[in-house]
LOSE-899243 format. One record per atom (N, C-alpha, C): residue number from 0; residue in three letters; chain; atom name; x negated, y negated, z negated. Coordinates in steps of 0.1 Angstrom, whole numbers. Example, Ala and Ser with C-alpha at 12.3 -4.5 7.8 and 13.67 -1.06 7.14 Angstrom:
2
num: 0 residuo: ALA cadena: A atomo: N u: -132 v: 57 w: -78;
num: 0 residuo: ALA cadena: A atomo: CA u: -123 v: 45 w: -78;
num: 0 residuo: ALA cadena: A atomo: C u: -132 v: 33 w: -78;
num: 1 residuo: SER cadena: A atomo: N u: -128 v: 22 w: -71;
num: 1 residuo: SER cadena: A atomo: CA u: -137 v: 11 w: -71;
num: 1 residuo: SER cadena: A atomo: C u: -129 v: 0 w: -79;
//
This chain:
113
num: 0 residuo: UNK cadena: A atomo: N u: -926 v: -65 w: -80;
num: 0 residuo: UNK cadena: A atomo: CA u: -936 v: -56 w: -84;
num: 0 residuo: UNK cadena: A atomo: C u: -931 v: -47 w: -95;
num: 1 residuo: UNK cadena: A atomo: N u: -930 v: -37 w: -94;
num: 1 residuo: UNK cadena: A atomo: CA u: -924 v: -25 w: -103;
num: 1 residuo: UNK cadena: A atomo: C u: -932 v: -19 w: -113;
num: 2 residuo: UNK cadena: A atomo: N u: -928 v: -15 w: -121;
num: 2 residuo: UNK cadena: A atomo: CA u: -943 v: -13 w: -133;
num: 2 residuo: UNK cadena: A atomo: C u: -943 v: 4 w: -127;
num: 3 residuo: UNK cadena: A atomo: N u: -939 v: 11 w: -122;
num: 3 residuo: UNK cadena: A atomo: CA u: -947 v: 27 w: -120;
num: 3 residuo: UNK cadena: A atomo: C u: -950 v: 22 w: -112;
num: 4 residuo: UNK cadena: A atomo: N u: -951 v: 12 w: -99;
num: 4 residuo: UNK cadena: A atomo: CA u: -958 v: 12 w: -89;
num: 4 residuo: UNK cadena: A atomo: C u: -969 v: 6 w: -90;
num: 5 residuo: UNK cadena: A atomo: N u: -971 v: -9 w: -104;
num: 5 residuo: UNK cadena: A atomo: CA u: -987 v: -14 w: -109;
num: 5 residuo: UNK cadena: A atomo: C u: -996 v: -4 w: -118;
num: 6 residuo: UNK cadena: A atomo: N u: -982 v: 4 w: -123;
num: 6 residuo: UNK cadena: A atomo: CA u: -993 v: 17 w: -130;
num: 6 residuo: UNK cadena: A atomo: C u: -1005 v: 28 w: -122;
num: 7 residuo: UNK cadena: A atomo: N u: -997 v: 30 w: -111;
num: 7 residuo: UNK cadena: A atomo: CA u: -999 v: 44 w: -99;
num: 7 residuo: UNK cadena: A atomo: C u: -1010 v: 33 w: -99;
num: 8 residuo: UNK cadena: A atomo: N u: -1012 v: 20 w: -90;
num: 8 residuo: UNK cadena: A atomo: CA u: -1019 v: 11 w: -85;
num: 8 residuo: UNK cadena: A atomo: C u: -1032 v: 7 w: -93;
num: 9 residuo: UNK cadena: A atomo: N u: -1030 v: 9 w: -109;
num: 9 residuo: UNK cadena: A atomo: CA u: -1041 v: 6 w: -118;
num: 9 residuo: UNK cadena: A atomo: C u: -1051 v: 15 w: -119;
num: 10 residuo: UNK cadena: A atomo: N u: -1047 v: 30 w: -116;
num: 10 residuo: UNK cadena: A atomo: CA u: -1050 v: 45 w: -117;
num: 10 residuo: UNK cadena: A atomo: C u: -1045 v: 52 w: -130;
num: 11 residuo: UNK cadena: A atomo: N u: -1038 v: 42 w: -134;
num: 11 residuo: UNK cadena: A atomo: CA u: -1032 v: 49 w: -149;
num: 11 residuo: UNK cadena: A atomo: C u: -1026 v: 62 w: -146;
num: 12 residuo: UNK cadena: A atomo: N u: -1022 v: 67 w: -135;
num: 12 residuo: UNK cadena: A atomo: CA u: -1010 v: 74 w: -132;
num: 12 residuo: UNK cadena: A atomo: C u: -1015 v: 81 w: -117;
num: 13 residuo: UNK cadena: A atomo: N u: -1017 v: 99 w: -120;
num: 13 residuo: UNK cadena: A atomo: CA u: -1016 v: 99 w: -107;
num: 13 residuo: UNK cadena: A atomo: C u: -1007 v: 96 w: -90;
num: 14 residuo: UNK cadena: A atomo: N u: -996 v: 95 w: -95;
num: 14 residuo: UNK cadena: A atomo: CA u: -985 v: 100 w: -88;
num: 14 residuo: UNK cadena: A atomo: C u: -975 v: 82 w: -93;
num: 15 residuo: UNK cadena: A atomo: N u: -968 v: 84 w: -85;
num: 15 residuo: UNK cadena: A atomo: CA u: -956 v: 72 w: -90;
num: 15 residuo: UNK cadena: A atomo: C u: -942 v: 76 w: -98;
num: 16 residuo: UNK cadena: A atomo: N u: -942 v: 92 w: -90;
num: 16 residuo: UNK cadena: A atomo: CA u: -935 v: 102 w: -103;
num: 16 residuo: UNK cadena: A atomo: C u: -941 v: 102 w: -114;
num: 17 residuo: UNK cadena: A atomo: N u: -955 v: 104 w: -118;
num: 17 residuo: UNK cadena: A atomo: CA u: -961 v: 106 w: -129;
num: 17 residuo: UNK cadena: A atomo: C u: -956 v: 93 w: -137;
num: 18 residuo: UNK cadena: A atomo: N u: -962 v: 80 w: -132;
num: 18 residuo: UNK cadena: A atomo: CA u: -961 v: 70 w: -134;
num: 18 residuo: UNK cadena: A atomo: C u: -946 v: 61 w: -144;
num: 19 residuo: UNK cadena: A atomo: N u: -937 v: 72 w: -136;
num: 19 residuo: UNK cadena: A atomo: CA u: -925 v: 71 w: -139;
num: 19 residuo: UNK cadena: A atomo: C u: -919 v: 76 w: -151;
num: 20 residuo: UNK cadena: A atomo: N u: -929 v: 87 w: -153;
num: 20 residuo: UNK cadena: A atomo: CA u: -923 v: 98 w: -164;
num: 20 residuo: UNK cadena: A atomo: C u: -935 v: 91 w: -176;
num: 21 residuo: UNK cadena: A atomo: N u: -943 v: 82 w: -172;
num: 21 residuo: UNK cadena: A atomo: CA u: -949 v: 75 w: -183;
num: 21 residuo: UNK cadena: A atomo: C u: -940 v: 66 w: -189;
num: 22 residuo: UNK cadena: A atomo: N u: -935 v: 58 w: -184;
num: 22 residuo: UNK cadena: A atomo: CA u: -927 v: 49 w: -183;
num: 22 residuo: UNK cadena: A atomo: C u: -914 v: 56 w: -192;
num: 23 residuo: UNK cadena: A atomo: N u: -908 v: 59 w: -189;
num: 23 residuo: UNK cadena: A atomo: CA u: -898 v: 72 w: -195;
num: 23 residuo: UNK cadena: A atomo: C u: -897 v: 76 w: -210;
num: 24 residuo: UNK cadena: A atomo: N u: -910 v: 85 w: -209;
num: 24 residuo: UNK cadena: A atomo: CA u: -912 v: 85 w: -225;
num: 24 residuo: UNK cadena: A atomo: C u: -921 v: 77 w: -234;
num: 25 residuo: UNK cadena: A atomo: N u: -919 v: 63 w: -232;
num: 25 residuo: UNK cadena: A atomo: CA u: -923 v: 53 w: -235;
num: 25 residuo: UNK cadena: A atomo: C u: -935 v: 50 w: -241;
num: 26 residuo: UNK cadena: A atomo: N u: -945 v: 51 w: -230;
num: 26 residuo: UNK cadena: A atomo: CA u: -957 v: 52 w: -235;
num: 26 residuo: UNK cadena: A atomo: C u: -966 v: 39 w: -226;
num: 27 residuo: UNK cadena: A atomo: N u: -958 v: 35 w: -223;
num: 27 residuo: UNK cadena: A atomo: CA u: -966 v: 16 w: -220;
num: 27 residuo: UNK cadena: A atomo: C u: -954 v: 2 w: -226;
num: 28 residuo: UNK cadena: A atomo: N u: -964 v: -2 w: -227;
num: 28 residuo: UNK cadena: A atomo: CA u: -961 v: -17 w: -235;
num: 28 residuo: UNK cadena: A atomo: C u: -963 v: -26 w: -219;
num: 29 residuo: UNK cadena: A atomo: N u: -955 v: -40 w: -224;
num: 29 residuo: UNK cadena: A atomo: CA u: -954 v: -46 w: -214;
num: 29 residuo: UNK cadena: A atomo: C u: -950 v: -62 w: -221;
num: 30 residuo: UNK cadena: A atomo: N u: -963 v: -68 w: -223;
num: 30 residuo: UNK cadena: A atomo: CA u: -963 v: -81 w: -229;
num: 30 residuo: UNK cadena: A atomo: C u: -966 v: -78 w: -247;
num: 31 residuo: UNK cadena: A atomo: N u: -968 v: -66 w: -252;
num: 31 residuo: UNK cadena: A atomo: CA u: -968 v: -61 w: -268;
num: 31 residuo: UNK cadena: A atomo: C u: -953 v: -55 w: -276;
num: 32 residuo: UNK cadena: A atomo: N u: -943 v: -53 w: -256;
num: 32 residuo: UNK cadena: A atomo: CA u: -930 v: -46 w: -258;
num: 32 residuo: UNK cadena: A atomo: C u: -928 v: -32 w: -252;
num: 33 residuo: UNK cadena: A atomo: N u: -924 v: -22 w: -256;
num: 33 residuo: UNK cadena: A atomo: CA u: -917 v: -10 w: -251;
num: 33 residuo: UNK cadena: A atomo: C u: -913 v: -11 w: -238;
num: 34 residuo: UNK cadena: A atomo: N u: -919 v: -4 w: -232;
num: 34 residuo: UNK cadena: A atomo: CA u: -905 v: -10 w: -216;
num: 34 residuo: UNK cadena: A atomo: C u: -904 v: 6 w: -208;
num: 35 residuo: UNK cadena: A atomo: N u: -890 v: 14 w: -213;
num: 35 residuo: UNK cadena: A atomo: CA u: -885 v: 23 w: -204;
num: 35 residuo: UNK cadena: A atomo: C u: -877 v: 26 w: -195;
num: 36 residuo: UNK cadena: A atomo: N u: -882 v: 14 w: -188;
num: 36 residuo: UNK cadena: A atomo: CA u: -874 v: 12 w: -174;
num: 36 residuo: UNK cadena: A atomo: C u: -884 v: 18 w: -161;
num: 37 residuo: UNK cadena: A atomo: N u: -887 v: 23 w: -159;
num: 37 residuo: UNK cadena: A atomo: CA u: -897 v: 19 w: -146;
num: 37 residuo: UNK cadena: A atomo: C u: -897 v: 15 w: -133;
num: 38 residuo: UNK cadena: A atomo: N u: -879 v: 8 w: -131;
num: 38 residuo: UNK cadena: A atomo: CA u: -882 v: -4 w: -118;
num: 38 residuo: UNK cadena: A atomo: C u: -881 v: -13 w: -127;
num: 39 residuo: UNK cadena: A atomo: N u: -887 v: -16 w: -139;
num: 39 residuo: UNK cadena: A atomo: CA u: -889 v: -30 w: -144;
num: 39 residuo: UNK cadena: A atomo: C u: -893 v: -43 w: -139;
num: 40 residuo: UNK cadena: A atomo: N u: -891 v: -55 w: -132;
num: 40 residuo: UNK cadena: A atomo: CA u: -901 v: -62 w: -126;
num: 40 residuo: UNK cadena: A atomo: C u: -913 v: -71 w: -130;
num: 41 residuo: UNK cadena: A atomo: N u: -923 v: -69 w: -130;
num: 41 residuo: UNK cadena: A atomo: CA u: -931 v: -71 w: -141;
num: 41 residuo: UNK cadena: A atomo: C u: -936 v: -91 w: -130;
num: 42 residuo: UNK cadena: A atomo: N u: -939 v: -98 w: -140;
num: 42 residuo: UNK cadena: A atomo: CA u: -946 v: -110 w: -132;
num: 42 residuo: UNK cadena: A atomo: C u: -961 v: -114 w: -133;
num: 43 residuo: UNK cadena: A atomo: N u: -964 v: -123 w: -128;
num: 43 residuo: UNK cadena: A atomo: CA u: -973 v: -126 w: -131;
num: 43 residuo: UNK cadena: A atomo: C u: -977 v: -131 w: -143;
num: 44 residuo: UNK cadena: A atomo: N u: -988 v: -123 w: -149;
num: 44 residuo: UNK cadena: A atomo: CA u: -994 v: -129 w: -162;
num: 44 residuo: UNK cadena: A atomo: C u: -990 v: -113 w: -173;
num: 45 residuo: UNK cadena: A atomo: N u: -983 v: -113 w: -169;
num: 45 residuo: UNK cadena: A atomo: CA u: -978 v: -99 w: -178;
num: 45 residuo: UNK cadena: A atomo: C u: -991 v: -88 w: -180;
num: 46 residuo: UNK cadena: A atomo: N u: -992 v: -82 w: -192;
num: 46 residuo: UNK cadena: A atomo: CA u: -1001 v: -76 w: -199;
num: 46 residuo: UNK cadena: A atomo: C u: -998 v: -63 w: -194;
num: 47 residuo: UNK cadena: A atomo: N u: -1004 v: -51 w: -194;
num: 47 residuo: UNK cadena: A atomo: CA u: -993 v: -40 w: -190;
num: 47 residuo: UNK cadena: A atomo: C u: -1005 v: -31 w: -201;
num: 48 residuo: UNK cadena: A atomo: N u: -1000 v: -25 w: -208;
num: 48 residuo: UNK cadena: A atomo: CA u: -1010 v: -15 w: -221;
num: 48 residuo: UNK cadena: A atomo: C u: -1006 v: -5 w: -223;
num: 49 residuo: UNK cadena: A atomo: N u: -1012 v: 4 w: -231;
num: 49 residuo: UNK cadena: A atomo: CA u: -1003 v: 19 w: -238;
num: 49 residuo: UNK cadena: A atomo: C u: -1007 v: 18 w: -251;
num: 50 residuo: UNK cadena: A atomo: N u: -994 v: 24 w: -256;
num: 50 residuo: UNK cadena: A atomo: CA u: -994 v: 22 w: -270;
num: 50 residuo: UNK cadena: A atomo: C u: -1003 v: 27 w: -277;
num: 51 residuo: UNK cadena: A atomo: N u: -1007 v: 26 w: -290;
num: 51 residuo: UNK cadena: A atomo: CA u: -1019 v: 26 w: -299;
num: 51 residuo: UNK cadena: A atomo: C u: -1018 v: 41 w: -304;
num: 52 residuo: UNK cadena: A atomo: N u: -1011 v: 49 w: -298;
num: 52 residuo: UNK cadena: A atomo: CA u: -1008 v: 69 w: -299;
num: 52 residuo: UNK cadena: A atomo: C u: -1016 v: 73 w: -292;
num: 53 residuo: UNK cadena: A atomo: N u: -1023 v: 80 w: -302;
num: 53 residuo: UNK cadena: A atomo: CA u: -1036 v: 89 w: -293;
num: 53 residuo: UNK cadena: A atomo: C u: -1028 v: 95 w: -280;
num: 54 residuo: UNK cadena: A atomo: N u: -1017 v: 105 w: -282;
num: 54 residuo: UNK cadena: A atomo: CA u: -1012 v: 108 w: -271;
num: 54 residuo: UNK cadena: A atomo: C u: -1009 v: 98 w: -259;
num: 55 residuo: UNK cadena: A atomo: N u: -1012 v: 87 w: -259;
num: 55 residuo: UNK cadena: A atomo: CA u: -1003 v: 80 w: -249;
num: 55 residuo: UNK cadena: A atomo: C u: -1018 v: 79 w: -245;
num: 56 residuo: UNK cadena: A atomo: N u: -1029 v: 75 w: -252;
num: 56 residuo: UNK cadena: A atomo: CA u: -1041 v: 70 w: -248;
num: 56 residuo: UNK cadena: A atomo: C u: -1050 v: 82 w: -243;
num: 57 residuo: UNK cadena: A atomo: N u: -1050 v: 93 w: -246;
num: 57 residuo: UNK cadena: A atomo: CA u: -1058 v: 109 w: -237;
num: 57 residuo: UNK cadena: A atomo: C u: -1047 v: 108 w: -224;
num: 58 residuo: UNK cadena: A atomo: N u: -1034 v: 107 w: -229;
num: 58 residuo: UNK cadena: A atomo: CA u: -1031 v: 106 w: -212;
num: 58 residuo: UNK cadena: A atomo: C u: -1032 v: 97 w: -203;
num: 59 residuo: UNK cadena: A atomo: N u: -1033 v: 82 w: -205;
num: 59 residuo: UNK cadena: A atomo: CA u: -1037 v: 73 w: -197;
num: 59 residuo: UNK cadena: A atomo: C u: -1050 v: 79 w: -195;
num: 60 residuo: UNK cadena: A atomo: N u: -1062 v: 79 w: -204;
num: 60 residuo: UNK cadena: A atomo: CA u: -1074 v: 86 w: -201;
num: 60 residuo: UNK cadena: A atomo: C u: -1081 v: 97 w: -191;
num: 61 residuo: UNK cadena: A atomo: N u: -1068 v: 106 w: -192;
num: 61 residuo: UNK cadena: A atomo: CA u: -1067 v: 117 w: -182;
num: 61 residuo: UNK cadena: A atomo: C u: -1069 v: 113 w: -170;
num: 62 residuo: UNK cadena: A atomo: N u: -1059 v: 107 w: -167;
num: 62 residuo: UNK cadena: A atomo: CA u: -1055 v: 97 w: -154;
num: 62 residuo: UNK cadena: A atomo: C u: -1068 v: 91 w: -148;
num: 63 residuo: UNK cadena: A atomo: N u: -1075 v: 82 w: -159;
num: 63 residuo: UNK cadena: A atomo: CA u: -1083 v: 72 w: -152;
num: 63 residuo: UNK cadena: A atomo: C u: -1093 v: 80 w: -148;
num: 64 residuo: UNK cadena: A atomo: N u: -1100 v: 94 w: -160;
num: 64 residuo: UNK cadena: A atomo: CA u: -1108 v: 99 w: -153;
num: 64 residuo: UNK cadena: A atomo: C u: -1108 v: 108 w: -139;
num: 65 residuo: UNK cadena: A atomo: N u: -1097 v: 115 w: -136;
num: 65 residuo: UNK cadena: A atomo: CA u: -1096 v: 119 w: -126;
num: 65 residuo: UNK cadena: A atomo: C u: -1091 v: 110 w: -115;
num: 66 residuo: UNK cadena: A atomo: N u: -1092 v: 98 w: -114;
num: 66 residuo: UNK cadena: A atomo: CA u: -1085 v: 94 w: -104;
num: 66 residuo: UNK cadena: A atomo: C u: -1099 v: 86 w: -97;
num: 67 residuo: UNK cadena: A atomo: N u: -1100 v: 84 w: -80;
num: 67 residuo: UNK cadena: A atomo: CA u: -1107 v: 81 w: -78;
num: 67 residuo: UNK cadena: A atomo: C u: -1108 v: 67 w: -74;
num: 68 residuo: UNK cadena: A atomo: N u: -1119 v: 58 w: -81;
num: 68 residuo: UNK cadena: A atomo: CA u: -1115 v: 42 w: -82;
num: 68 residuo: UNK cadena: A atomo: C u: -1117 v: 35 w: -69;
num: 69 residuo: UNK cadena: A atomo: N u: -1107 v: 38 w: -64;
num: 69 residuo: UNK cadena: A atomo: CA u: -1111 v: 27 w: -47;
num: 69 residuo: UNK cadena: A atomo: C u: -1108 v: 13 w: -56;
num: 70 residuo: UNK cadena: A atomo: N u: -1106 v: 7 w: -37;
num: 70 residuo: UNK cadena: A atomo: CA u: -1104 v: -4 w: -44;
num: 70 residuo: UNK cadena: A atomo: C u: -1096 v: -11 w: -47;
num: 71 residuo: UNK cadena: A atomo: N u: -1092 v: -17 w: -57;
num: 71 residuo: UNK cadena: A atomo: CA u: -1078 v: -21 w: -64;
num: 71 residuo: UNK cadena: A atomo: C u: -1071 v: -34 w: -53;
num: 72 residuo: UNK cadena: A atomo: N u: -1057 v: -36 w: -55;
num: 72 residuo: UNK cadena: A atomo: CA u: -1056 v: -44 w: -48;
num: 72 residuo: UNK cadena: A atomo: C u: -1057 v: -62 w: -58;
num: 73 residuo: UNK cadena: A atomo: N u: -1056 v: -71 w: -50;
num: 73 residuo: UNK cadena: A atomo: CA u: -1064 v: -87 w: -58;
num: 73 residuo: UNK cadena: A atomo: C u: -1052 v: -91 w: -63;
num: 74 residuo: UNK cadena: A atomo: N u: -1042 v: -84 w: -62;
num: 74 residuo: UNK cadena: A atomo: CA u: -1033 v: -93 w: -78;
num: 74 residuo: UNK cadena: A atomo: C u: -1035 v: -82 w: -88;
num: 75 residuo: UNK cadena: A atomo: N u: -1038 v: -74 w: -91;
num: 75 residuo: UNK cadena: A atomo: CA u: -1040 v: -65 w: -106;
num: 75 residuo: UNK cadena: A atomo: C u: -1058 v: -67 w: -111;
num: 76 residuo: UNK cadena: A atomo: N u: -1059 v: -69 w: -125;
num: 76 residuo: UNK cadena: A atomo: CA u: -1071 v: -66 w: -128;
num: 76 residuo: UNK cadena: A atomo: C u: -1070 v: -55 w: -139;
num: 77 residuo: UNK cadena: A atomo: N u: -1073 v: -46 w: -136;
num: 77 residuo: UNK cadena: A atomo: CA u: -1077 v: -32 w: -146;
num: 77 residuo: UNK cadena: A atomo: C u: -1090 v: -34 w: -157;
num: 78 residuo: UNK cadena: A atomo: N u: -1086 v: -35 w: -172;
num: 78 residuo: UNK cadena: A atomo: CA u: -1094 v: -28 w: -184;
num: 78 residuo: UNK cadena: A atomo: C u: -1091 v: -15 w: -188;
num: 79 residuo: UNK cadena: A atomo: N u: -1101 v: -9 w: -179;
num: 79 residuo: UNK cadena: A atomo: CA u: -1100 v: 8 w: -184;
num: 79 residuo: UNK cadena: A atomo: C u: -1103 v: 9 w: -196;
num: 80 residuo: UNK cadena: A atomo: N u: -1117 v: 4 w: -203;
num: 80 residuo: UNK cadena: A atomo: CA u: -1118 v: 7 w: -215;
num: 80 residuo: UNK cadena: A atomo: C u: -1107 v: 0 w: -225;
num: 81 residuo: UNK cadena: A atomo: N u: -1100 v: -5 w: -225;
num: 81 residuo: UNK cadena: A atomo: CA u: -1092 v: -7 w: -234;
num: 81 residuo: UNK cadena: A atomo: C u: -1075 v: -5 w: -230;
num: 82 residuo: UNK cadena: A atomo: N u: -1072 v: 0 w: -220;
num: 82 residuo: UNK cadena: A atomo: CA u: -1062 v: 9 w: -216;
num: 82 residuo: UNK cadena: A atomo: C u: -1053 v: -4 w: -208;
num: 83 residuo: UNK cadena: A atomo: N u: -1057 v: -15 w: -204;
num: 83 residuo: UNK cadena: A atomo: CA u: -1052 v: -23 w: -202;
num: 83 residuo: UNK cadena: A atomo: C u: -1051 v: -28 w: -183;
num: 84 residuo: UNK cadena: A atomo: N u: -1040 v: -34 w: -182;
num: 84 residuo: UNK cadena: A atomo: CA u: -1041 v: -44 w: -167;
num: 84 residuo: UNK cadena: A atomo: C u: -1034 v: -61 w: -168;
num: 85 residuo: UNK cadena: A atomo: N u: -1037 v: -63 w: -158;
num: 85 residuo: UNK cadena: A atomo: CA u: -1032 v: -77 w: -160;
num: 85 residuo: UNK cadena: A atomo: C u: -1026 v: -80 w: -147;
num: 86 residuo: UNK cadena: A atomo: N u: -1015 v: -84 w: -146;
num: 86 residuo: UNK cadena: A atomo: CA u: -1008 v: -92 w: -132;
num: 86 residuo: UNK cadena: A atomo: C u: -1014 v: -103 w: -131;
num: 87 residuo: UNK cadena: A atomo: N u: -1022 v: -103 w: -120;
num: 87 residuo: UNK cadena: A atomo: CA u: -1027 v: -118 w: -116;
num: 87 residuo: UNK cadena: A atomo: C u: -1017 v: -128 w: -112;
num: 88 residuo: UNK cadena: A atomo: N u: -1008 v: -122 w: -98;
num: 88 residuo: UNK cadena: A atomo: CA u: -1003 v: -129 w: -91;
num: 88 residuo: UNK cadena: A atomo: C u: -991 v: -120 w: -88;
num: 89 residuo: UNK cadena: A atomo: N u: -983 v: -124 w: -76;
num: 89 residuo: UNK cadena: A atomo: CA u: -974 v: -122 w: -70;
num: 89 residuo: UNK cadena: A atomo: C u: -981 v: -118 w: -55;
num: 90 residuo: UNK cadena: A atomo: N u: -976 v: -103 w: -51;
num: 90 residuo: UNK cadena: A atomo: CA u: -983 v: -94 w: -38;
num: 90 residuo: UNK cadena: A atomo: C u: -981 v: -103 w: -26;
num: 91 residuo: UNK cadena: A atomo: N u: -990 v: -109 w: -24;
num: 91 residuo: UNK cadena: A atomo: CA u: -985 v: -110 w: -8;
num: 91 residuo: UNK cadena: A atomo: C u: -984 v: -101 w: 5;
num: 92 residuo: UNK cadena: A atomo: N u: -977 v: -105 w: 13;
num: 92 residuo: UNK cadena: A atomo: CA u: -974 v: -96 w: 23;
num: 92 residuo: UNK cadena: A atomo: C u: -985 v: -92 w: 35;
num: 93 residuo: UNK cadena: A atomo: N u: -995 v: -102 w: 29;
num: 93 residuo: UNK cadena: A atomo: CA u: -1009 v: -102 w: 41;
num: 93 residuo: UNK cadena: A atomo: C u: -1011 v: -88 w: 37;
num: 94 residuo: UNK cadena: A atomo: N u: -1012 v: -87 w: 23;
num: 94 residuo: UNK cadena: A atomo: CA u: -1026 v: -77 w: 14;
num: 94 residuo: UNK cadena: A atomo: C u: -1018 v: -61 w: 18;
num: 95 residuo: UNK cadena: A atomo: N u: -1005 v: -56 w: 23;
num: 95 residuo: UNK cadena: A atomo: CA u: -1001 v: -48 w: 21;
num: 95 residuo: UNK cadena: A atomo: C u: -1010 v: -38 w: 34;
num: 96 residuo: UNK cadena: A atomo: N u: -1011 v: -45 w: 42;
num: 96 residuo: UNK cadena: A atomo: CA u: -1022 v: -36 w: 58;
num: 96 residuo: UNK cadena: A atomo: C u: -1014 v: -34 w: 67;
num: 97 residuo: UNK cadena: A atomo: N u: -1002 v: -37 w: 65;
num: 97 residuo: UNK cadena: A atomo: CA u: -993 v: -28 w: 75;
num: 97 residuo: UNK cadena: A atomo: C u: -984 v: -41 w: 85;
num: 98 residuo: UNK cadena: A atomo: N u: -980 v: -37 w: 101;
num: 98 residuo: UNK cadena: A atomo: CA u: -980 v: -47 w: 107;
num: 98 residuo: UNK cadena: A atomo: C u: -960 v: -50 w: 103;
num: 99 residuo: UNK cadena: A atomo: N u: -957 v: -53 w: 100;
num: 99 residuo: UNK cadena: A atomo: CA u: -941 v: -52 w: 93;
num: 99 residuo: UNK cadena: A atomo: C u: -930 v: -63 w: 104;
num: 100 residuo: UNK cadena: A atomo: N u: -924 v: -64 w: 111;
num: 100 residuo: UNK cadena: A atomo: CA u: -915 v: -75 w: 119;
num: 100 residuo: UNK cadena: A atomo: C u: -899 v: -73 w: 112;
num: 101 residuo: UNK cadena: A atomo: N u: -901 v: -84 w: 103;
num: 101 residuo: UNK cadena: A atomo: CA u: -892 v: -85 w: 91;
num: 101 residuo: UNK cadena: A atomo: C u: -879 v: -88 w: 97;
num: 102 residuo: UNK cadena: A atomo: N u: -879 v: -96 w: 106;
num: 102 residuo: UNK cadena: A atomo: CA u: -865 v: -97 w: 117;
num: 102 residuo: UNK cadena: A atomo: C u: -859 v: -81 w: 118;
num: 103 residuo: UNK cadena: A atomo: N u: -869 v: -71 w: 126;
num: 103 residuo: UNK cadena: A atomo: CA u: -862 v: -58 w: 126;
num: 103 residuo: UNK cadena: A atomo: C u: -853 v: -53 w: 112;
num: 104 residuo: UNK cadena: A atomo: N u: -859 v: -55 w: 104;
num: 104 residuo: UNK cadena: A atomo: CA u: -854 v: -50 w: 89;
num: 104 residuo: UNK cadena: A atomo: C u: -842 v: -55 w: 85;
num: 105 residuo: UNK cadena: A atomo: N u: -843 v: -70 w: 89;
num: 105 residuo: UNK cadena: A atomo: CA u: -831 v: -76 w: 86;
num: 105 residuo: UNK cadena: A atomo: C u: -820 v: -67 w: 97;
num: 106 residuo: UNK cadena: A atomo: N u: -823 v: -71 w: 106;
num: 106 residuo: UNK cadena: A atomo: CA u: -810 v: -61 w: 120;
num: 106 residuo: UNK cadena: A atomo: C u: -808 v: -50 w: 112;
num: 107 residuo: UNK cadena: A atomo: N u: -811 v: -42 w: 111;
num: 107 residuo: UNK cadena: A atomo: CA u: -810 v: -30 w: 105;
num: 107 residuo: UNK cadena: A atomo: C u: -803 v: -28 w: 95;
num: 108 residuo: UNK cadena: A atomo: N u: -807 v: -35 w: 84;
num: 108 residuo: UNK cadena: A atomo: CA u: -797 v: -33 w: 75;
num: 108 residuo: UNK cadena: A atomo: C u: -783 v: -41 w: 78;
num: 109 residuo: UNK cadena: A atomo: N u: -783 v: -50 w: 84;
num: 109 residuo: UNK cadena: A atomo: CA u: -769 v: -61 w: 83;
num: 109 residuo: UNK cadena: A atomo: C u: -756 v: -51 w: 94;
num: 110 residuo: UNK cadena: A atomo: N u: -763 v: -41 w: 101;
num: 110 residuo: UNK cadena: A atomo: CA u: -756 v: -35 w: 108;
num: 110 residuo: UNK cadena: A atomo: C u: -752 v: -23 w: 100;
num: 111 residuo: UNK cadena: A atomo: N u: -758 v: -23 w: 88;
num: 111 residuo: UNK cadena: A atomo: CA u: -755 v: -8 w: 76;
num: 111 residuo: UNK cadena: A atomo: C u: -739 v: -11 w: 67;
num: 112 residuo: UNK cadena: A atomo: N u: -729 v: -4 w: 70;
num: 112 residuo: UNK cadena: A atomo: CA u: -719 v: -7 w: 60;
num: 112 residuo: UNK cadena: A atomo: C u: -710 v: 5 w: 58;
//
């Protein structure tokens, strides 16, 4: 689970690019740490915040208000009012929707060199 991809996922972020360039100019915390990586792998239980800079917090803000709140997926819980999410769990592969035949993927790549 990659943190521009729980960010896009929380509504922090429109885009996963956006998400990324959040991530970048280090404008989320990640446990009460800096983290400018954004294939970071975040786990479960992990905090995910923005720092206490108005700027970081009008643009998360930006974000959440324009973004339209479907429905989240059940390992993240979102505190919009306090700029915050939470890793519940670890994604399972039921919750993604998509029909996946993981044998193919393997073939595929093992024949890649």
């Amino acid at each position: 689970m990659r943190l521009d991809n729980i960010l896009f996922r929380l509504g922090m972020a429109s885009t996963i690019p956006g998400a990324r360039q959040l991530v970048n100019h280090r404008h989320i915390l990640v446990n009460g740490r800096i983290v400018d990586i954004p294939s970071y792998r975040c786990k479960p239980r992990d905090i995910i915040t923005t720092r206490d800079e108005q700027k970081s917090r009008a643009l998360i803000q930006n974000y959440l208000d324009s973004s339209p709140h479907d429905e989240l997926p059940k390992h993240l819980t979102p505190h919009s009012f306090q700029y915050k999410g939470l890793v519940n769990q670890i994604i399972d592969s039921k919750w993604v929707g998509l029909e996946i035949n993981e044998l193919l993927v393997v073939e595929y790549y093992s024949r890649q060199t």
